[in-house]
MOPAC internal coordinates of N, CA, C and O (Angstrom, degrees):
PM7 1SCF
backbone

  N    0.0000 0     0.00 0     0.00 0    0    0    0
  C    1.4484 1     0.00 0     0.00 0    1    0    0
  C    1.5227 1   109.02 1     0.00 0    2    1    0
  O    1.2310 1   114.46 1   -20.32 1    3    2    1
  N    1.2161 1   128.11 1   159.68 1    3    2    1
  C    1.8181 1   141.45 1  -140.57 1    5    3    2
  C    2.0228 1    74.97 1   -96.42 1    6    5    3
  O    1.2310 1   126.97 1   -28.17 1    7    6    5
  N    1.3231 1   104.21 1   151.83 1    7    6    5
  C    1.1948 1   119.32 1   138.03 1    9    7    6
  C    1.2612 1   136.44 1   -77.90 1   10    9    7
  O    1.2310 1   121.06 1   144.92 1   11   10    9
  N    1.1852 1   115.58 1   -35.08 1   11   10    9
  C    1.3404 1   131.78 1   170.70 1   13   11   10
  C    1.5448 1   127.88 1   -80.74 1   14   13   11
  O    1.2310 1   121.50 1   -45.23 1   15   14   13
  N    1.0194 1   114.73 1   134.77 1   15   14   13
  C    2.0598 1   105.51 1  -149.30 1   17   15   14
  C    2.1510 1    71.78 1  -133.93 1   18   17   15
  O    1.2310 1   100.51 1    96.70 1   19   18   17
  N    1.1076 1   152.95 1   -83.30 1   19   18   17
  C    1.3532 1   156.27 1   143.39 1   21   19   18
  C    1.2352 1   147.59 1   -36.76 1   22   21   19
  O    1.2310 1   114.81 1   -17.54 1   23   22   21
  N    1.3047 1   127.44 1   162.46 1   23   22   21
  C    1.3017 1   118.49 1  -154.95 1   25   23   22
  C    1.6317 1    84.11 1  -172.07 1   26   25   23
  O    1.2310 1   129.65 1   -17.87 1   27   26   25
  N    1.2897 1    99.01 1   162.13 1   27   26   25
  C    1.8144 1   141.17 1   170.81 1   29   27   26
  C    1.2585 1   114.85 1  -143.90 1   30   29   27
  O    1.2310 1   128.64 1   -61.66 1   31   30   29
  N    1.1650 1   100.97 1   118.34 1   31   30   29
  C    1.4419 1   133.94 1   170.96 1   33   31   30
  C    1.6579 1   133.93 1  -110.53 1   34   33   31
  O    1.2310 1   124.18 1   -66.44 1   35   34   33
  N    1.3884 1   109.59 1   113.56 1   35   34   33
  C    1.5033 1    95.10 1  -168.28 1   37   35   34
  C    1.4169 1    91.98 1  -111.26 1   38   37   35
  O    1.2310 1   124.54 1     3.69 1   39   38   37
  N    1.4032 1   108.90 1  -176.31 1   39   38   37
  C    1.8163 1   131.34 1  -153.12 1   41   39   38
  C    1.8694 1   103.37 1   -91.27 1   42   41   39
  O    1.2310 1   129.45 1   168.69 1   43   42   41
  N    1.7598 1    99.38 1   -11.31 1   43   42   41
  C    1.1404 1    98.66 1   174.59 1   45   43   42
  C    1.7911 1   114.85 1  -102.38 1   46   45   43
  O    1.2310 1   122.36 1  -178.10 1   47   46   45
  N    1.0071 1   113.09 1     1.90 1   47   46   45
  C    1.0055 1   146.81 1  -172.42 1   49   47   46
  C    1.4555 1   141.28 1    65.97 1   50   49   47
  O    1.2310 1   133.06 1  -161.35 1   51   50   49
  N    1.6321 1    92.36 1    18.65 1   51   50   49
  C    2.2400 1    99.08 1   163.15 1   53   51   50
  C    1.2078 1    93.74 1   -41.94 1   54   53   51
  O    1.2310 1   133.57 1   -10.81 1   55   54   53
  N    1.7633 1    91.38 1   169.19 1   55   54   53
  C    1.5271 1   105.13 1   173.13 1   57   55   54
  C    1.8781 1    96.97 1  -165.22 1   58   57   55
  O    1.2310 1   116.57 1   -51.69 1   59   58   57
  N    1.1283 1   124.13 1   128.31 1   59   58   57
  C    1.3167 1   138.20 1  -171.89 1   61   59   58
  C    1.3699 1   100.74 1  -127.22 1   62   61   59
  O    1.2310 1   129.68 1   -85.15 1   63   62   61
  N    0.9297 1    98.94 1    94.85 1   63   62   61
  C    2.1507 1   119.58 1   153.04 1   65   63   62
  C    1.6592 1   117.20 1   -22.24 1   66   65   63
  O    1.2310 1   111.97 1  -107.17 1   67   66   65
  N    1.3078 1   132.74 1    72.83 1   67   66   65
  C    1.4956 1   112.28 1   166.04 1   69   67   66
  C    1.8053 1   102.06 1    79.40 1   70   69   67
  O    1.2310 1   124.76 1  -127.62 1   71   70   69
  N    1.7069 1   108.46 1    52.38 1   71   70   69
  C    1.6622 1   107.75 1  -168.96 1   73   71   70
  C    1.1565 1   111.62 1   -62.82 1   74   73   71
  O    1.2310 1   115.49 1   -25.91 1   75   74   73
  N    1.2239 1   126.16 1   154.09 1   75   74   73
  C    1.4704 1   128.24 1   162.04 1   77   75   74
  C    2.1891 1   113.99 1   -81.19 1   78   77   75
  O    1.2310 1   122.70 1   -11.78 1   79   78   77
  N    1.2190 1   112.44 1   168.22 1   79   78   77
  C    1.5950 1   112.98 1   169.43 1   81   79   78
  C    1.3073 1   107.78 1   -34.78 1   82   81   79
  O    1.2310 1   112.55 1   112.84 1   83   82   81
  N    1.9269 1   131.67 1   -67.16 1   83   82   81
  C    0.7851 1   132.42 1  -144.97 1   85   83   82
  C    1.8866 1   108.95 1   -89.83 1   86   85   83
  O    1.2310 1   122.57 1   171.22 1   87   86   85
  N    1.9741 1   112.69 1    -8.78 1   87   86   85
  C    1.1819 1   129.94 1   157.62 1   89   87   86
  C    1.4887 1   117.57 1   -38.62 1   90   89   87
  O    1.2310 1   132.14 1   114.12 1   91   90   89
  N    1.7812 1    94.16 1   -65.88 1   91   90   89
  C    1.3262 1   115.68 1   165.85 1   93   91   90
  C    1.2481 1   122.08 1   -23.97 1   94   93   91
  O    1.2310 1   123.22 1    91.32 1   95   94   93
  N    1.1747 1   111.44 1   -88.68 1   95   94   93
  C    1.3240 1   150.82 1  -159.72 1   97   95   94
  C    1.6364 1    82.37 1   -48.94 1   98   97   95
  O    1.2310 1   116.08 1    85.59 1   99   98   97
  N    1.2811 1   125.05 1   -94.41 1   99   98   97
  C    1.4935 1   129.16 1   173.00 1  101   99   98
  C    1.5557 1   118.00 1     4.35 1  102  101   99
  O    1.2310 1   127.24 1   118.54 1  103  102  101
  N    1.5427 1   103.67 1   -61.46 1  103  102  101
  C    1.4403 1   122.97 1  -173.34 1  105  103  102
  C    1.5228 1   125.84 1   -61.08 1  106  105  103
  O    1.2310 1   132.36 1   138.60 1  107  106  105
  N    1.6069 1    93.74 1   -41.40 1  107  106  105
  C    1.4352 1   116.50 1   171.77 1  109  107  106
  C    1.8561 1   123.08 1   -84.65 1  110  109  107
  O    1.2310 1   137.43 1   167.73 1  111  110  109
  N    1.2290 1    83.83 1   -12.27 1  111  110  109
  C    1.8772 1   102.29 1   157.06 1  113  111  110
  C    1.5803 1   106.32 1   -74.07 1  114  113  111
  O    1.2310 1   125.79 1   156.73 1  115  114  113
  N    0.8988 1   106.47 1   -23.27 1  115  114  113
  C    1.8610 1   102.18 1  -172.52 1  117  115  114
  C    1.2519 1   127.73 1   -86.59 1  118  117  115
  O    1.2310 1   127.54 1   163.62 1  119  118  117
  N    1.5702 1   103.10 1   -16.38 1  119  118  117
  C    1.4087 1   107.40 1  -172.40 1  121  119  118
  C    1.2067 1   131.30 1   -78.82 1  122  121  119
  O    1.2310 1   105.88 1   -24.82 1  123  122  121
  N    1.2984 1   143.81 1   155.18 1  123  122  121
  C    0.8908 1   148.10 1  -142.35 1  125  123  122
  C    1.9124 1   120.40 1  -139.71 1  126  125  123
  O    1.2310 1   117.66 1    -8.76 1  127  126  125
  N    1.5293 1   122.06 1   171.24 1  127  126  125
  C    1.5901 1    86.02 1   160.07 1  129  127  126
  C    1.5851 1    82.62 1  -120.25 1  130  129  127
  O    1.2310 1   109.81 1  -113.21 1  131  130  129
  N    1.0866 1   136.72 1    66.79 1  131  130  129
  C    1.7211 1   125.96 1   167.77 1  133  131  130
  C    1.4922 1    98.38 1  -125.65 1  134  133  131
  O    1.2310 1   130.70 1   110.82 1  135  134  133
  N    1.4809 1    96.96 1   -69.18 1  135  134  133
  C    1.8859 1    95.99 1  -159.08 1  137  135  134
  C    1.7571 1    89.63 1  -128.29 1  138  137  135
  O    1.2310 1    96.71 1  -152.12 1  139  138  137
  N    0.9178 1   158.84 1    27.88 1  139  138  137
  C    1.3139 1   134.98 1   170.56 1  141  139  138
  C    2.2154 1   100.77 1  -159.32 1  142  141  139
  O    1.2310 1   132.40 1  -132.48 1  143  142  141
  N    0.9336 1    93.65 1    47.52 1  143  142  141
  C    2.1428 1   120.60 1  -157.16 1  145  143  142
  C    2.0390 1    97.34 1   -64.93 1  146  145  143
  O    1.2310 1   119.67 1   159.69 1  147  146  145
  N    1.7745 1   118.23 1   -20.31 1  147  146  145
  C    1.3407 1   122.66 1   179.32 1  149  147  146
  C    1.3035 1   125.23 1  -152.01 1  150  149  147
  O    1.2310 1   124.44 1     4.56 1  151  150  149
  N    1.5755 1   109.07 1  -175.44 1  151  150  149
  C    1.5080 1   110.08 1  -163.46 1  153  151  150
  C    1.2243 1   107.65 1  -164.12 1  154  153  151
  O    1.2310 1   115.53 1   -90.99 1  155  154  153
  N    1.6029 1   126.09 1    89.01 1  155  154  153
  C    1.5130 1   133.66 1  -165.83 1  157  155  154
  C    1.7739 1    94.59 1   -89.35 1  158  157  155
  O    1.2310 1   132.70 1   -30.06 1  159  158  157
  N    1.2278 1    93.07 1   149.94 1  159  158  157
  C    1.9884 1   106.71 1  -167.10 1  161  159  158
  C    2.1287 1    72.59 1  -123.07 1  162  161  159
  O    1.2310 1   124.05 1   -50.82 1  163  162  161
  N    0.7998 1   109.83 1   129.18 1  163  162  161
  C    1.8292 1   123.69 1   141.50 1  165  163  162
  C    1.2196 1   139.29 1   161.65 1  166  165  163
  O    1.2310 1   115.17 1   -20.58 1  167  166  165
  N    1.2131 1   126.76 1   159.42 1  167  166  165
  C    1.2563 1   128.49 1  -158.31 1  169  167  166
  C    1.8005 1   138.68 1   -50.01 1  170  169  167
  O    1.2310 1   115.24 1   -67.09 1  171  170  169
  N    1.6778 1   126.63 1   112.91 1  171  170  169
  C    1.1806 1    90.16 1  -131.09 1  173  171  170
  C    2.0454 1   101.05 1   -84.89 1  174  173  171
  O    1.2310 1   128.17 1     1.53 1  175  174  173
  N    1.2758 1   101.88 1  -178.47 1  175  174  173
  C    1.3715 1   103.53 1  -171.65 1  177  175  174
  C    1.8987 1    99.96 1   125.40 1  178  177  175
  O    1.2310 1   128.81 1    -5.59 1  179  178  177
  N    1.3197 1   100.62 1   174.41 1  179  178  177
  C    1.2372 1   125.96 1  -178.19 1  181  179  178
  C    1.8771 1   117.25 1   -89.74 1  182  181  179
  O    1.2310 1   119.97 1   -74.39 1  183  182  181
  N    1.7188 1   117.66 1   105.61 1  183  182  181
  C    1.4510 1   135.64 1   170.16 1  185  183  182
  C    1.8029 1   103.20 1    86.51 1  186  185  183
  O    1.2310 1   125.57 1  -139.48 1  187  186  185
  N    1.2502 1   106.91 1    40.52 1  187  186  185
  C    1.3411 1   104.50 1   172.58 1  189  187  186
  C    1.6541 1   132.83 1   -25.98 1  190  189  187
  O    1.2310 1   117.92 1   -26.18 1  191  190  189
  N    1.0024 1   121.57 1   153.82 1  191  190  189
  C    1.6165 1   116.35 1  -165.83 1  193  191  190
  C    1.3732 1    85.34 1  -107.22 1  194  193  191
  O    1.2310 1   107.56 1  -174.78 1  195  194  193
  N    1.6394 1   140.80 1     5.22 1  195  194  193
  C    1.8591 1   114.63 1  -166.67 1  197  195  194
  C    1.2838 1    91.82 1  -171.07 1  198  197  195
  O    1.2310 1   115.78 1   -54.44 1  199  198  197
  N    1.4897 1   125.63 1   125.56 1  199  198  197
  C    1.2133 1   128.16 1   178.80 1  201  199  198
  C    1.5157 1   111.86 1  -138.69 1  202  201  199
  O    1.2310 1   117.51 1   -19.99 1  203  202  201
  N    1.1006 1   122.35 1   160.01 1  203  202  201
  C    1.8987 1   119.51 1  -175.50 1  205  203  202
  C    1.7095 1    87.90 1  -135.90 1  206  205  203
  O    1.2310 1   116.10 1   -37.00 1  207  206  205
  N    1.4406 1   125.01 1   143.00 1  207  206  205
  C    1.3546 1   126.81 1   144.83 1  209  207  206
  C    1.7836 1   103.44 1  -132.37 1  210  209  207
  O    1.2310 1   129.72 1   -21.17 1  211  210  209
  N    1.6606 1    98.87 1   158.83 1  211  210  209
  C    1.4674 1   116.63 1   166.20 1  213  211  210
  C    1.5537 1   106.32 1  -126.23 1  214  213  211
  O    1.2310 1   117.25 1   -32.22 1  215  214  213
  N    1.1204 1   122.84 1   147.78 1  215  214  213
  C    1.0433 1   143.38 1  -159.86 1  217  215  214
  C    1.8646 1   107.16 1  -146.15 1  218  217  215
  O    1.2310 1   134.51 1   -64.28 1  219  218  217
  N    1.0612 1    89.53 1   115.72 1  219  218  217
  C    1.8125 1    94.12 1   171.35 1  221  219  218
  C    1.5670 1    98.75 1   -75.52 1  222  221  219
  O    1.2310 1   120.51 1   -42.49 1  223  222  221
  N    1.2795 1   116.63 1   137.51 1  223  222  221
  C    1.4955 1   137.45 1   161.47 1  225  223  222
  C    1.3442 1   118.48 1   -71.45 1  226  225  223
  O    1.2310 1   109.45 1   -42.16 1  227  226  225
  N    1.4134 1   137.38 1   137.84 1  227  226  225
  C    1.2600 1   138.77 1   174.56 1  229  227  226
  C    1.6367 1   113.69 1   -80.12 1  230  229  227
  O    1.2310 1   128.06 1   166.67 1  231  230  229
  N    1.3880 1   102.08 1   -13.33 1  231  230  229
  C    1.9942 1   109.50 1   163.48 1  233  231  230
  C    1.3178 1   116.31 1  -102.72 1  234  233  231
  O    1.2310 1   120.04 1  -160.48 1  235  234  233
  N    1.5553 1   117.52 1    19.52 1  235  234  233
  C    1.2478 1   129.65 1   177.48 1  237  235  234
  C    2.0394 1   121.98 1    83.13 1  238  237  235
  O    1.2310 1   128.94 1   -34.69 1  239  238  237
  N    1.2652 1   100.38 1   145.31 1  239  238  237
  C    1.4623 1   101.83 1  -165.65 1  241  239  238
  C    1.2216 1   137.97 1    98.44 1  242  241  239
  O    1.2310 1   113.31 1    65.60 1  243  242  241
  N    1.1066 1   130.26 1  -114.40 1  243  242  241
  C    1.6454 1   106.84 1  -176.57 1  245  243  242
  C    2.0913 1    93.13 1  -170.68 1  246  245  243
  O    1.2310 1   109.89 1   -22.32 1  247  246  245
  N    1.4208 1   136.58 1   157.68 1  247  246  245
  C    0.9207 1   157.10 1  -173.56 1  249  247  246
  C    1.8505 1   110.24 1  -129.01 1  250  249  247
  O    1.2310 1   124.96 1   -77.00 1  251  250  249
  N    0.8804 1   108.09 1   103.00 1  251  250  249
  C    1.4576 1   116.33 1  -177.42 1  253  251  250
  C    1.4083 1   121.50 1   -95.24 1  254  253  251
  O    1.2310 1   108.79 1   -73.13 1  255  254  253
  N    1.4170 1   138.58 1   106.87 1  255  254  253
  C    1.6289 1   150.01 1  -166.99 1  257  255  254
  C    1.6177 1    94.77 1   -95.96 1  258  257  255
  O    1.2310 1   116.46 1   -42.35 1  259  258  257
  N    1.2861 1   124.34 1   137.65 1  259  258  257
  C    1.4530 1   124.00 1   145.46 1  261  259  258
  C    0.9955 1   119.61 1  -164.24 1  262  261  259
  O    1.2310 1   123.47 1   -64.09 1  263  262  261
  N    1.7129 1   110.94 1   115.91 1  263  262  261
  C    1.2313 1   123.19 1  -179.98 1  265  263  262
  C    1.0026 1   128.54 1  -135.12 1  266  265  263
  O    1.2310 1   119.04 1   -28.52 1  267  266  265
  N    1.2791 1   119.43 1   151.48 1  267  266  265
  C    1.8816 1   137.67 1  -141.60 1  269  267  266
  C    1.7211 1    92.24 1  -126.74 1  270  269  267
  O    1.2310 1   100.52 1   -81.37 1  271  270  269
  N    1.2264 1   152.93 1    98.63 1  271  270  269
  C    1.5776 1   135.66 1   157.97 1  273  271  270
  C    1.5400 1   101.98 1   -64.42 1  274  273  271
  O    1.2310 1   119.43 1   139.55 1  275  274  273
  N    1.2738 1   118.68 1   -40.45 1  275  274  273
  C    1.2743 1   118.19 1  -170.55 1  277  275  274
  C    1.6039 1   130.74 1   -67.04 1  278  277  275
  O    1.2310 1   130.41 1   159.46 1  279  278  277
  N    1.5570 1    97.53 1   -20.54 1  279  278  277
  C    1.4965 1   118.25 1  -172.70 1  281  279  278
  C    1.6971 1   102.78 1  -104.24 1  282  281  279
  O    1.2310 1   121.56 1   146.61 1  283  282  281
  N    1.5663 1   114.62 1   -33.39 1  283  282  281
  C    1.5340 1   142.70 1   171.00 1  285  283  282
  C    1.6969 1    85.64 1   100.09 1  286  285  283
  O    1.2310 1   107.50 1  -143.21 1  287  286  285
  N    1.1113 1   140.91 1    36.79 1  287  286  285
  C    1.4445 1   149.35 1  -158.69 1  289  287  286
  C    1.9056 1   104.70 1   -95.05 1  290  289  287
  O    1.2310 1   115.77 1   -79.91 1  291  290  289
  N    1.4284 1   125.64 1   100.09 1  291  290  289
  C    1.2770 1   107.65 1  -154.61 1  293  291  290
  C    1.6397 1    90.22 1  -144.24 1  294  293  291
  O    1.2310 1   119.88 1   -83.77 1  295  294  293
  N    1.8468 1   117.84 1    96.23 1  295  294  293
  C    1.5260 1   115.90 1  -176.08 1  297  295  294
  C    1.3255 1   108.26 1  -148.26 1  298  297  295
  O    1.2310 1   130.37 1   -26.39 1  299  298  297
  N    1.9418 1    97.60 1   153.61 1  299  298  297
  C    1.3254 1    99.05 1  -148.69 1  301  299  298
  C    1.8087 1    74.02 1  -120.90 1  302  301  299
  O    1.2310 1   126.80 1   -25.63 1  303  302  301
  N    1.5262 1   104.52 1   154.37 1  303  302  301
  C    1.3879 1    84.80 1   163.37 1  305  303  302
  C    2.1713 1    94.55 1  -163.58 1  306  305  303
  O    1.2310 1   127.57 1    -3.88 1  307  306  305
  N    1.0349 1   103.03 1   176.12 1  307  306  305
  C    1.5498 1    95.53 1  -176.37 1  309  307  306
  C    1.6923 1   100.58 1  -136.67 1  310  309  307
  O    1.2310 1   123.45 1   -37.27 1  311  310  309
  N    1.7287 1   110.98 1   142.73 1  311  310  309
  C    1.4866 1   106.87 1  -157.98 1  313  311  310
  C    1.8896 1    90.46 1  -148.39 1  314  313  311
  O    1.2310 1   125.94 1   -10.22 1  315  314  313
  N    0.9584 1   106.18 1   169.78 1  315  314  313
  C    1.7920 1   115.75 1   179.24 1  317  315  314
  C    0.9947 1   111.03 1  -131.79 1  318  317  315
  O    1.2310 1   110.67 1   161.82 1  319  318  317
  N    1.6146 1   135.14 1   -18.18 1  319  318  317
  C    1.7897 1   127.21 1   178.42 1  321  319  318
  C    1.4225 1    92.31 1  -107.38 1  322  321  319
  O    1.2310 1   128.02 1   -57.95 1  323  322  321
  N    0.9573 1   102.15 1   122.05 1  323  322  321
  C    1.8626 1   127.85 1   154.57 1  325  323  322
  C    1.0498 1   108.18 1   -35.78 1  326  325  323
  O    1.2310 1   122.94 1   115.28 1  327  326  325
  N    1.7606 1   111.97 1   -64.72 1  327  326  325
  C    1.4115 1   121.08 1  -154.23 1  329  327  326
  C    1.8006 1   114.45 1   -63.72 1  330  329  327
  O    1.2310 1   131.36 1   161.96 1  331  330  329
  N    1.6947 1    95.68 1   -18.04 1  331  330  329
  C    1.4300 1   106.75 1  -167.25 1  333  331  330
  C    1.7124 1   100.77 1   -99.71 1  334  333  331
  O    1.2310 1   126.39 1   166.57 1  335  334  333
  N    1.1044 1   105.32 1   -13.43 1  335  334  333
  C    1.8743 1   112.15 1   174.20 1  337  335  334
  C    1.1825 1   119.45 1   -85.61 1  338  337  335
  O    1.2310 1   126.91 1   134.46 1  339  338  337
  N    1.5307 1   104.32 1   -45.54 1  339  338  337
  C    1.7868 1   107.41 1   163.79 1  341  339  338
  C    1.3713 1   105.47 1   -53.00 1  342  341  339
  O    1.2310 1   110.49 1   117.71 1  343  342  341
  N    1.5499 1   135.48 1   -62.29 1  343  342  341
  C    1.5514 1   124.64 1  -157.12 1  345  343  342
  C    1.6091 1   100.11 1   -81.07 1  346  345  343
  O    1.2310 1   104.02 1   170.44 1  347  346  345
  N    1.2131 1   147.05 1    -9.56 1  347  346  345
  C    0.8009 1   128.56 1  -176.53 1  349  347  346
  C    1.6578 1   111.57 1  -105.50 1  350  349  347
  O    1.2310 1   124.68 1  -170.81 1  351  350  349
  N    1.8611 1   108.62 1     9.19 1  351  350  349
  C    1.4043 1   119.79 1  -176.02 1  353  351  350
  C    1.7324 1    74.42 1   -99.48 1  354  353  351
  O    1.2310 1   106.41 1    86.49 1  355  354  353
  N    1.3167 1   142.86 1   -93.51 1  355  354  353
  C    1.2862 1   141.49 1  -173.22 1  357  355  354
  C    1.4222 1   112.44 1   -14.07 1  358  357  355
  O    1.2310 1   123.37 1   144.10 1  359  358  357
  N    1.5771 1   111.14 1   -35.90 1  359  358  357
  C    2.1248 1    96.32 1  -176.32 1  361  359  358
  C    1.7470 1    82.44 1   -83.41 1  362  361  359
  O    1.2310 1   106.01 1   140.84 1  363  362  361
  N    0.8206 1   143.58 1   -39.16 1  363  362  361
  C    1.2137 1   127.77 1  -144.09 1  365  363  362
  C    1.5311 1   125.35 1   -69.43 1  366  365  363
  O    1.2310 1   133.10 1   133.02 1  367  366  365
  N    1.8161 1    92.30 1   -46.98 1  367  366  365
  C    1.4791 1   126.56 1   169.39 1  369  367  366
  C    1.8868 1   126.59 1   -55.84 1  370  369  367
  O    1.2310 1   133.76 1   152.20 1  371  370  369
  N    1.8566 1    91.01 1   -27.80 1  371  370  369
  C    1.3059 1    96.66 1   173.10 1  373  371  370
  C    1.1359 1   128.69 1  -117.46 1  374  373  371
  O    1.2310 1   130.30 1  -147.54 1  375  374  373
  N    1.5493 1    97.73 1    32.46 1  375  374  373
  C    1.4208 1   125.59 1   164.22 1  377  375  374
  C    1.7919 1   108.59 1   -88.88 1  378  377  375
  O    1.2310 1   129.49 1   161.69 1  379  378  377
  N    1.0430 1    99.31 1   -18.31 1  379  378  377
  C    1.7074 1   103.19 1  -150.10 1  381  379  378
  C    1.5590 1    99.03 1  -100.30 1  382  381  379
  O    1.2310 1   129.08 1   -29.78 1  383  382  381
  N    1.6582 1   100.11 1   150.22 1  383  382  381
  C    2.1102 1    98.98 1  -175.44 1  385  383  382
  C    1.8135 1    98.26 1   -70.28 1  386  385  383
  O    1.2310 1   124.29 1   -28.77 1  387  386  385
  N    1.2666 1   109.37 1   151.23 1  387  386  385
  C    1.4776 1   147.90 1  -175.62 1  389  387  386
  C    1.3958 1   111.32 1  -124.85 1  390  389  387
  O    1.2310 1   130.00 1   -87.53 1  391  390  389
  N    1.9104 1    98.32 1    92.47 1  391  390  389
  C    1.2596 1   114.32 1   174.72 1  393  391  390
  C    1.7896 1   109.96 1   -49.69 1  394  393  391
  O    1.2310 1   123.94 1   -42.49 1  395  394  393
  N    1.2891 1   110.05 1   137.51 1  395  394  393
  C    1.2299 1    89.66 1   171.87 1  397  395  394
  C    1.9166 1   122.56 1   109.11 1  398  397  395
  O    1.2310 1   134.06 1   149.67 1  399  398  397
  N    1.4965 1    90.43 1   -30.33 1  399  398  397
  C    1.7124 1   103.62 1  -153.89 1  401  399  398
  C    1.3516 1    87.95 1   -94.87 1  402  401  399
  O    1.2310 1   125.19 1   -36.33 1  403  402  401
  N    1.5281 1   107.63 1   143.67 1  403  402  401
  C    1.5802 1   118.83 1   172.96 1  405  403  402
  C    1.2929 1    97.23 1   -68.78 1  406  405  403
  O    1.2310 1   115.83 1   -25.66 1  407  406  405
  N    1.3763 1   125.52 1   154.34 1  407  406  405
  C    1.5629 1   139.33 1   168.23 1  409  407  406
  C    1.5710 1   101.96 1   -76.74 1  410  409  407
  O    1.2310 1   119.31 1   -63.07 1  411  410  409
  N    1.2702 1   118.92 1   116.93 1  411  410  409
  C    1.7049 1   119.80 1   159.53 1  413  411  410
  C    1.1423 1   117.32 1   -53.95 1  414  413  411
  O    1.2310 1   123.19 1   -52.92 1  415  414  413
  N    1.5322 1   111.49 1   127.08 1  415  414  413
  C    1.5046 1   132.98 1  -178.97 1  417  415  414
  C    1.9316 1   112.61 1   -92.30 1  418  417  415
  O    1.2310 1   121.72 1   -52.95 1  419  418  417
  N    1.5302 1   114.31 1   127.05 1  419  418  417
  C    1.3233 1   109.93 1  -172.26 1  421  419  418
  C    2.0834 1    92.03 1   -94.92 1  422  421  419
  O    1.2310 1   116.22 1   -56.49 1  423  422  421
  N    0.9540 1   124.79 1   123.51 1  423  422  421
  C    1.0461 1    95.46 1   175.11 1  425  423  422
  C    2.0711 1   105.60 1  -128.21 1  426  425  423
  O    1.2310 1   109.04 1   -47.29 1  427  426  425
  N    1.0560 1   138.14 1   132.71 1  427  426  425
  C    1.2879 1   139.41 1  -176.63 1  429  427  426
  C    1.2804 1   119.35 1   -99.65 1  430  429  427
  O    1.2310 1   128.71 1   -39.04 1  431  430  429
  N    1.4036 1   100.82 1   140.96 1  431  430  429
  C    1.9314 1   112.83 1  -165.51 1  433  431  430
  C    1.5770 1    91.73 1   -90.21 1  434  433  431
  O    1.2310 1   120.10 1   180.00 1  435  434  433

């Protein structure tokens, strides 16, 4: 079974396997509004149930997508620190089900 359950994808076409905060953060340093303007976060495979994009604004800042089909979770929101879009793309993302991902076992001694 894949290690990798996610992915980021930008408009220029990097692509980072399962990013970390500071992945993020990197990615969303890059953007642009000419040729490289977003950065879709989701799960990889075919009709995903949960997707995140950022989008640089042409009046400056950033445009935030996040959507859940599974949760019916559907928000738009607009932000200017990176640093605070990346960590709050990481809580968000690892909130969300992970095709693929073994279920964590609690188990007591």
């Amino acid at each position: 079974m894949r290690d990798l359950y996610y992915g980021a994808d930008s408009e220029n076409g990097d692509r980072i396997d399962a990013p970390s905060e500071d992945a993020l953060f990197m990615m969303l340093s890059d953007l642009n509004d000419s040729d490289n303007t977003f950065v879709v976060v989701q799960p990889d495979g075919d009709d995903p149930a949960w997707f995140a994009t950022v989008a640089s604004r042409d009046e400056g800042g950033y445009e935030i997508v996040r959507r859940d089909t599974a949760r019916r979770e559907h928000e738009v929101t607009t932000a200017d620190g990176i640093d605070t879009i990346a960590r709050d793309l990481i809580l968000w993302i690892a909130a969300r089900d992970h095709p693929g991902r073994h279920a964590r076992r609690v188990t007591q001694s």
